[in-house]
C-alpha positions as a Markdown table, in Angstrom:
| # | Residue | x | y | z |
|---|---|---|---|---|
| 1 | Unk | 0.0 | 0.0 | 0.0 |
| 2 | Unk | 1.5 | 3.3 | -0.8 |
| 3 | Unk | 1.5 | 6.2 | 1.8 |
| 4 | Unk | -0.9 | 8.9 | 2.1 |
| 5 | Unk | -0.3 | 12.1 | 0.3 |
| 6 | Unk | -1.0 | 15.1 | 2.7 |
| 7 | Unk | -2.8 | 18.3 | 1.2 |
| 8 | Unk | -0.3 | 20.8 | 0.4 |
| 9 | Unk | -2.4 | 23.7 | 1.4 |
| 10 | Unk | -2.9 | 21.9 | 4.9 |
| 11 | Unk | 0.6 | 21.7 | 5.4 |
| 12 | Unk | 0.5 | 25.6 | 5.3 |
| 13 | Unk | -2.4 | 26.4 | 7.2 |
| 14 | Unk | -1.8 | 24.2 | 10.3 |
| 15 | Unk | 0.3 | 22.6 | 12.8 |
| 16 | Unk | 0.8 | 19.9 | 14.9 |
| 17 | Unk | 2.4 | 20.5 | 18.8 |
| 18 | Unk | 4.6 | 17.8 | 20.1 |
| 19 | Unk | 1.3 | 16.0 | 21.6 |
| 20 | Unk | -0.5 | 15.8 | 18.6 |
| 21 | Unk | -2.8 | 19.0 | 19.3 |
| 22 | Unk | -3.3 | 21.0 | 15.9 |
| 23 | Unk | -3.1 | 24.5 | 15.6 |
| 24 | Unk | -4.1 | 27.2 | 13.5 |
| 25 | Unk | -4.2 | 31.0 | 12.9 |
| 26 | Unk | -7.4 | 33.1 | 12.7 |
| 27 | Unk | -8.6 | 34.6 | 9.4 |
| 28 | Unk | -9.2 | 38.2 | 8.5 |
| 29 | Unk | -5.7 | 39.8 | 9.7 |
| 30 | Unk | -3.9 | 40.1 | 6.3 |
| 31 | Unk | -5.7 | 43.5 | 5.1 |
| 32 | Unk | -7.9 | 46.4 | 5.7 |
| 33 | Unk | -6.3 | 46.7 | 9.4 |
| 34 | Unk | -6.9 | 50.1 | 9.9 |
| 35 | Unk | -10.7 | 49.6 | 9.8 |
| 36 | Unk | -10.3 | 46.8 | 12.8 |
| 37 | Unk | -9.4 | 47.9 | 16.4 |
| 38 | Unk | -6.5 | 47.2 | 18.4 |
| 39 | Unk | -8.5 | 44.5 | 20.4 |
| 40 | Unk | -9.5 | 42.8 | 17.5 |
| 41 | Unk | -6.3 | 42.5 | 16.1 |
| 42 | Unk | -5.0 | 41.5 | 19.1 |
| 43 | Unk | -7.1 | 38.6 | 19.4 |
| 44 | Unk | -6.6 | 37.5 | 15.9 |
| 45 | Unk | -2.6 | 37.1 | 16.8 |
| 46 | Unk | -0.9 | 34.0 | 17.7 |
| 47 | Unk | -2.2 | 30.5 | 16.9 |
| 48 | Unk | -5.3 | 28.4 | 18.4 |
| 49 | Unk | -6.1 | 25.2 | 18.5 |
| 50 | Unk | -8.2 | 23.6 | 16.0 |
| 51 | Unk | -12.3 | 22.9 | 16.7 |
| 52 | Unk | -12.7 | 19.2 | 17.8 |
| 53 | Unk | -15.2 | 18.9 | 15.0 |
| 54 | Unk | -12.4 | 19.6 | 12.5 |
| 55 | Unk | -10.0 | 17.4 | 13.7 |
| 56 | Unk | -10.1 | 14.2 | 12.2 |
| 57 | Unk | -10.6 | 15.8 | 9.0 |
| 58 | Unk | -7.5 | 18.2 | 9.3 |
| 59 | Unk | -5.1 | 15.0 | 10.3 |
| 60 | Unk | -6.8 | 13.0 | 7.4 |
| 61 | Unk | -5.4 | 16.1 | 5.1 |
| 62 | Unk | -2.1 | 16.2 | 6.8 |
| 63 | Unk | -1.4 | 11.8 | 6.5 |
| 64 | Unk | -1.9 | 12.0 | 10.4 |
| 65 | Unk | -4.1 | 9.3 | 10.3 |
C-alpha cells in the first residue's frame, strides 16, 4: 500500500504541537487593518487550537491518520 499524500495547502495552514494537538491561525488579519481595532487584532494574533469537530478531518489532510 502506498502512503498517504497530505494536502499541500494543509501543510501551510496548520500545525501539529509535540502532543499531537493541531493549531491554526485566525482569518481576516492580512488586510484592511486600519478599519479593525487594536482588540480585534490582538485577538486575531498568535495560533489556536483547532475545533474538535475539525480534527479528524485536518489530520486526514495532513497523513496524520
Amino acid at each position: 500500500m502506498p502512503k498517504m499524500k497530505s494536502n499541500s495547502g494543509a501543510k501551510k495552514r496548520f500545525h501539529v504541537t509535540g502532543s499531537g494537538k493541531l493549531l491554526r491561525k485566525k482569518s481576516t488579519a492580512r488586510h484592511l487593518l486600519s478599519s479593525k481595532s487594536n482588540k480585534r487584532k490582538r485577538h486575531l494574533s498568535g495560533k489556536h487550537d483547532v475545533a474538535e469537530a475539525d480534527v479528524r478531518r485536518v489530520k486526514r489532510m495532513l497523513a496524520e491518520g
